[in-house]
Structures are given as C-alpha cells and as structure tokens.
C-alpha positions in Angstrom: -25.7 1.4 -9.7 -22.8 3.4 -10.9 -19.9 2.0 -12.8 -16.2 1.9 -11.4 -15.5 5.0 -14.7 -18.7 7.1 -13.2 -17.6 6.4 -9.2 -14.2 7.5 -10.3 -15.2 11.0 -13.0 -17.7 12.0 -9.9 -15.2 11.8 -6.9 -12.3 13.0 -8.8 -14.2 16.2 -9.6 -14.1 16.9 -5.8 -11.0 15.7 -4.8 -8.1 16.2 -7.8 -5.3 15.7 -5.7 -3.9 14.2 -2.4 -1.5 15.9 -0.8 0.4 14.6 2.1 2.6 17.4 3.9 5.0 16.8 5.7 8.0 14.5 6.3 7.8 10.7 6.6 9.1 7.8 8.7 11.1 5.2 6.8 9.6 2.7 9.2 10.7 -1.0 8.4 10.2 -1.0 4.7 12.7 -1.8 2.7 14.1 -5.1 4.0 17.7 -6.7 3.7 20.4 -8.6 1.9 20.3 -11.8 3.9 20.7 -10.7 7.4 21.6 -7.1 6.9 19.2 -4.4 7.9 19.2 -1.6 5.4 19.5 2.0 7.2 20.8 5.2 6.8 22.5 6.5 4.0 22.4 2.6 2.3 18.4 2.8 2.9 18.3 6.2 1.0 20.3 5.8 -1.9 18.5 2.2 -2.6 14.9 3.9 -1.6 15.9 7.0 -4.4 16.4 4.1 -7.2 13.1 2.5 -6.9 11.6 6.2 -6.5 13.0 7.0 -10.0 11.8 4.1 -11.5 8.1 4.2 -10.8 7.4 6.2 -13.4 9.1 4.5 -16.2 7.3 1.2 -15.4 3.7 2.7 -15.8 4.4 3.1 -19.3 3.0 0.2 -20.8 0.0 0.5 -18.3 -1.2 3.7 -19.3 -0.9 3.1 -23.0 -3.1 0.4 -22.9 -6.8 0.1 -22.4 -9.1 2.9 -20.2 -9.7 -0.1 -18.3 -6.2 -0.6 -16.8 -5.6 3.5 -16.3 -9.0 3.8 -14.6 -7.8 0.7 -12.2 -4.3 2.5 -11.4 -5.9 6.0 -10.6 -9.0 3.8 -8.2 -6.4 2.3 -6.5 -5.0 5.7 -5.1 -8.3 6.4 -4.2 -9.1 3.3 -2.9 -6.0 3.3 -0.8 -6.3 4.3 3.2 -3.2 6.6 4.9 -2.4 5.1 8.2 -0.7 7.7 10.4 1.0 7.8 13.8 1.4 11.4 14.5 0.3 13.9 17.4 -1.7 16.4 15.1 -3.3 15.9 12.0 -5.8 17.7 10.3 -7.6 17.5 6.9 -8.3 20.6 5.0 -9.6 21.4 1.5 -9.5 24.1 -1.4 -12.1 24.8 -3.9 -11.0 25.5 -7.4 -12.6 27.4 -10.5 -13.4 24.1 -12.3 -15.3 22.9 -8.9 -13.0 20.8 -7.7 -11.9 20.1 -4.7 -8.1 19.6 -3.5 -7.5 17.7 -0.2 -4.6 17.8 2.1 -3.6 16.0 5.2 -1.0 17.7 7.4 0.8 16.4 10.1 2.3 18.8 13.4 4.1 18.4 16.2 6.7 15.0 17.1 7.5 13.2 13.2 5.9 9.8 13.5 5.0 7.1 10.6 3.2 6.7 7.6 2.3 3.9 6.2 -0.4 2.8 4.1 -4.1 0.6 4.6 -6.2 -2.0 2.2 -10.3 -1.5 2.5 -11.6 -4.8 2.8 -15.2 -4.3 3.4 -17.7 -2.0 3.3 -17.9 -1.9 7.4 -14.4 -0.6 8.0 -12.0 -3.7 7.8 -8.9 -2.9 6.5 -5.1 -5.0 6.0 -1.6 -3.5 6.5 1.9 -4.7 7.1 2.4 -6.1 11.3 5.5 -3.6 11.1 3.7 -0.5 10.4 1.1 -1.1 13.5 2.5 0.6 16.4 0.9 0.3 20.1 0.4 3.7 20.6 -2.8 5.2 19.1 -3.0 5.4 15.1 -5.2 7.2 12.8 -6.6 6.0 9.3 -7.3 8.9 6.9 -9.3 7.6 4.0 -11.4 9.1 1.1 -15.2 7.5 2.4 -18.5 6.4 0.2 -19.6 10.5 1.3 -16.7 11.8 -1.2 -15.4 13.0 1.4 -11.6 12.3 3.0 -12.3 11.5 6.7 -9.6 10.6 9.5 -11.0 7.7 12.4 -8.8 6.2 15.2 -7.7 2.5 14.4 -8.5 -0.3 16.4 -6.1 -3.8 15.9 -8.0 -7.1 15.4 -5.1 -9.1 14.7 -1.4 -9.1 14.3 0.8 -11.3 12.7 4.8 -11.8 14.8 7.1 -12.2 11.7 10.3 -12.7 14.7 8.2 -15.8 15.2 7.6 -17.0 11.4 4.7 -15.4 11.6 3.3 -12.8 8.2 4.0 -9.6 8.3 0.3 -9.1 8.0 -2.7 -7.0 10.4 -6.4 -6.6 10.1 -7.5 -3.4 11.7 -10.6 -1.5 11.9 -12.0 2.0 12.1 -15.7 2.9 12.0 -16.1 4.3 8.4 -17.3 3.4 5.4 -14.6 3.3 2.5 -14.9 4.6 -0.4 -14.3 1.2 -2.5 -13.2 -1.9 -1.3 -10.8 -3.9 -2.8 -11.8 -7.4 -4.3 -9.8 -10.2 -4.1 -7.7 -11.7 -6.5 -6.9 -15.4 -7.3 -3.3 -15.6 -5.9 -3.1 -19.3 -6.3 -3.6 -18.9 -9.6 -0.8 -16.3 -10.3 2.1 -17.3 -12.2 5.4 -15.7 -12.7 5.7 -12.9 -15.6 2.0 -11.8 -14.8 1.3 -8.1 -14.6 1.0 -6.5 -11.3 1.0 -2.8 -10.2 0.9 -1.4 -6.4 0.1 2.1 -5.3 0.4 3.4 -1.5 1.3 6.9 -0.1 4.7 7.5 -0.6 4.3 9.1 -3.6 1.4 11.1 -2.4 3.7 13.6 -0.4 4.7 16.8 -1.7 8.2 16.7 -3.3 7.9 12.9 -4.8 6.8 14.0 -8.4 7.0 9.9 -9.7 4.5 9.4 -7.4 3.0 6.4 -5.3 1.9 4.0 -8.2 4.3 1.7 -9.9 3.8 -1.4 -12.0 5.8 -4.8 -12.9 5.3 -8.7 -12.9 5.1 -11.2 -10.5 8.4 -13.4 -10.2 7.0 -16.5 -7.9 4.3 -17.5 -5.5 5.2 -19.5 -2.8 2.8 -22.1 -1.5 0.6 -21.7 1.7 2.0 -21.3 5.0 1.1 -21.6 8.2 2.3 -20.5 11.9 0.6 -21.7 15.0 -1.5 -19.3 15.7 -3.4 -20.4 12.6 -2.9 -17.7 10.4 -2.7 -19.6 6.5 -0.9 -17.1 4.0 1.2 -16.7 0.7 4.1 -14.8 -0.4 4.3 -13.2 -3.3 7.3 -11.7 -5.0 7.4 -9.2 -7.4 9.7 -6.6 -9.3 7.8 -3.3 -8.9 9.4 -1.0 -6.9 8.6 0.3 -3.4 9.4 3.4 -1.5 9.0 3.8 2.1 5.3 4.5 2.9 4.1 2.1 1.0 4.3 -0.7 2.9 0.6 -1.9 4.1 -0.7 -0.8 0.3 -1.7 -3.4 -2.4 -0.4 -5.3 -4.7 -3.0 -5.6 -7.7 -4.0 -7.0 -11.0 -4.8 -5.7 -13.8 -8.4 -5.7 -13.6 -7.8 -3.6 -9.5 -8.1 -7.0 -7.3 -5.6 -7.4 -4.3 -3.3 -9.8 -5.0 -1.1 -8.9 -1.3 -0.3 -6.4 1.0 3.5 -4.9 0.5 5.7 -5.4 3.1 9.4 -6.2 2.5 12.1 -4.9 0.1 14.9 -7.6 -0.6 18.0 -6.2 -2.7 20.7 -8.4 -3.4 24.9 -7.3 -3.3 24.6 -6.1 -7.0 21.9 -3.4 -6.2 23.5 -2.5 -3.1 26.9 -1.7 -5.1 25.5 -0.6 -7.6 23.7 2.3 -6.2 26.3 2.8 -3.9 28.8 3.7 -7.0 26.4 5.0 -8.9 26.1 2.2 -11.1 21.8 1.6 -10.5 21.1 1.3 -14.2 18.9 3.1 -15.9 15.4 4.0 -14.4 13.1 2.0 -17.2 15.0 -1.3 -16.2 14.4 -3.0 -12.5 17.1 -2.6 -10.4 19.8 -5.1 -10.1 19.0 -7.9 -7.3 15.3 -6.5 -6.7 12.2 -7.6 -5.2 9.5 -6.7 -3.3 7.2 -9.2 -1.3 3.7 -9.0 -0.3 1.9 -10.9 2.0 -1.7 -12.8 0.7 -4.0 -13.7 3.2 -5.5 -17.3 2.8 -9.3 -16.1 2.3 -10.9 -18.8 4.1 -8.8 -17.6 7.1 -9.4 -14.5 6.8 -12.8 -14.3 6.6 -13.1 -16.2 9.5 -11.4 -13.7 11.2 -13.6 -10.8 10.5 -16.2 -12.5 10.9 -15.5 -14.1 14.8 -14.1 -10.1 15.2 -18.3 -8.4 13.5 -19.3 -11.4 16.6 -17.6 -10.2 19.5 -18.0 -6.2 18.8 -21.2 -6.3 16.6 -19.8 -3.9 14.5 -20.9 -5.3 11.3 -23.1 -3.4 9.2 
C-alpha cells in the first residue's frame, strides 16, 4: 500500500497545478458583526485582508517537518470544487517534465463556487448548508484514477441555520475521491492548537497567496443539538478565509478534519480598520477576526450515511 509522500509525488507528477478560470460568487461567506450582513464594497475590502494574509501565516508550517508540508499540499488535493454554473468543462496540458496541468473553466450565466470534504471512499462528501443551492450542482474533484473528474451532486441532508440549525450538508456524487479525509478529535481540541484550512478560492487565476492558510484554534463550544437531531460543534479559529472557501476543511496538523468552514465574524475594529486603511500588517490576524467551522458529531453522522448507503444502496 502506498504511503500519503508516494500517493502525493505520483499524482502531483500529472496534475502540477489547479487552475480555476473564471470569476467567482461571493456567496454567504464571510459572515457579520452582530446582525450586520457584510456586502459590497465592506465584503471586499475585509475579503482582500484575509487574502493577503494567507501567505504569511503558512510560514511556520512549511519550515517545519515534511510531514506538515506534505499534509498542506494533500489537502488541496484532497479538496472537492462544488460548482453551480451552466457550462463547465475540464481540460488538461502535458508538459516536457510529464506532467500534467488541469483546468476547470466555467461559461455562460456566473454562478457559485464553493468548496467539498471527501468523507468516504463511495462519494460522501460535507459542505457549508449555504453553498447548496436547489438548482443542479456539480462536484469537480481529483478521483483514486489520477484523474480530475466533474459528477452531478445529489443532497442527503441539509442543515436550516434560520432555524438554529448548523450550517452543515452531506452530499453525494458517484465517484471515488482521491483521498478521504479522516477525522479528528474535536472534543479534544483546546484553544492555541494549530490548525490550517485550504478550499478553492485561492485556486483561481489572479489569487497568487492562494487557497491554504494556517492559524490556531481560539475555543470549542460544546455539542449542540436542533430538532431535527443533528448533534454538532463549533469551532472558532483565527485563520483567514476568502470567499470560496466555505464548505472546505479545517485540519490538524497531522491532515484530519477538524470542521467544515462556514462563517466569517469580524468585529467594529476590523471593519474600521480596513475601511481606513488601518488592517495591520499581513503576518498578524486581523483585528476582531474569526472564522467558524461546523464539526459534525460522528456518531450522528455516521448514522446518516449509513440510513442514506440503506435507502439508495449506493455503498461500495
């Protein structure tokens, strides 16, 4: 059986790069102060100061062990594209060193992207409830045949958060991902651990920081429940989050899903200060951030996958 190192050397030397071209959808995203929606202008200035600190906080990631770098660059692989658009198509470009560059396009009426969270090797994946649209979706992922393959998306379960619900959904497309993501001990997470999350933003053309950031986790809150039955956790973190990467994971050092990102909270001094110009410097979080992801109580979850493989027989 290969190792996570030889999974990665052999699929990177036929895919180098993901391209994403095209625009994107700013969907629901980045949160609010208390009951203020951020949009427009507000959204984009605070969406370009977490863009421009990305970078800056992978530092101490990559200078550490090969362990923790391979772990940042599998999660990009690891990590689905989940697309509402009316054309899409997947194309690719050979190189002289044999590799092989992928790109996903997008034509015709601009719609969202968002990102997805392989659970399993039969095709059961988590996202944000927000980015999940009625309308048909698509789910572009990189599958166990190296190769990047695109598969309509079919909605198992969806969380209301209007009705104190999670901003959480399990969805499913018949494919097999390349790598599933294992599952972390979120109970056991305590604030100033090490966390990192990836997801697509950064994977279009013209966001040279890219998609991958890292930080720490500030608190865990204890398990909730709405009445639907859905048990889950919220955790908060500091690593910043562009639009397109809600849906995408929040992981541990060692690649395990800790949550799904799906809210942006930035408090009066962050929305001054990049309002005046007054953000701070790009290697320190910005003032009055945090993200939250949504954890899945694993019990439940499984549950639900599992009374889902009953009803379609679509396990493998």
């Amino acid at each position: 059986m290969k190792s996570f190192a030889d999974l990665f050397r052999s699929f990177r030397r036929r895919s180098r790069l993901w391209r994403c071209a095209g625009g994107f959808a700013a969907a629901a995203l980045l949160g609010g102060c208390g009951t203020v929606e951020l949009t427009g202008s507000t959204l984009h200035r605070i969406d370009k100061a977490l863009e421009s600190r990305k970078k800056p906080s992978l530092k101490a990631w990559e200078q550490d062990s090969d362990d923790r770098r391979l772990h940042l660059k599998l999660a990009e692989l690891q990590t689905g594209l989940l697309l509402k658009w009316d054309a899409i198509k997947i194309s690719s470009t050979q190189t002289k060193r044999d590799a092989v560059t992928w790109t996903v396009s997008m034509k015709g009426k601009q719609g969202s992207i968002s990102s997805a969270v392989p659970l399993t090797r039969d095709g059961y994946f988590l996202t944000a409830s927000h980015c999940v649209e009625k309308s048909p979706m698509t789910l572009v992922i990189a599958t166990r045949d190296r190769k990047m393959t695109k598969k309509p998306v079919r909605v198992v379960w969806r969380g209301n958060p209007d009705q104190k619900g999670p901003d959480l959904a399990l969805i499913h497309a018949d494919l097999e991902p390349l790598l599933p993501f294992g599952a972390a001990d979120v109970a056991g997470l305590a604030p100033g651990q090490e966390v990192a999350v990836t997801g697509w933003s950064g994977l279009s053309e013209g966001t040279p920081n890219g998609g991958t950031a890292a930080g720490s986790i500030l608190s865990v809150s204890p398990l909730r429940h709405d009445p639907t039955g859905a048990a889950w956790r919220i955790v908060r973190h500091d690593v910043p989050l562009n639009s397109g990467d809600s849906g995408g994971p929040l992981f541990t050092p060692d690649g395990r899903c800790a949550g799904i990102n799906a809210r942006v909270v930035v408090g009066p001094a962050g929305l001054f200060g990049t309002k005046f110009g007054l953000a701070g410097k790009p290697d320190r979080p910005l003032a009055g951030y945090s993200g939250e992801a949504v954890a899945p109580d694993p019990e439940w979850l499984h549950g639900l996958i599992a009374a889902d493989r009953a009803a379609h027989k679509g396990g493998r």
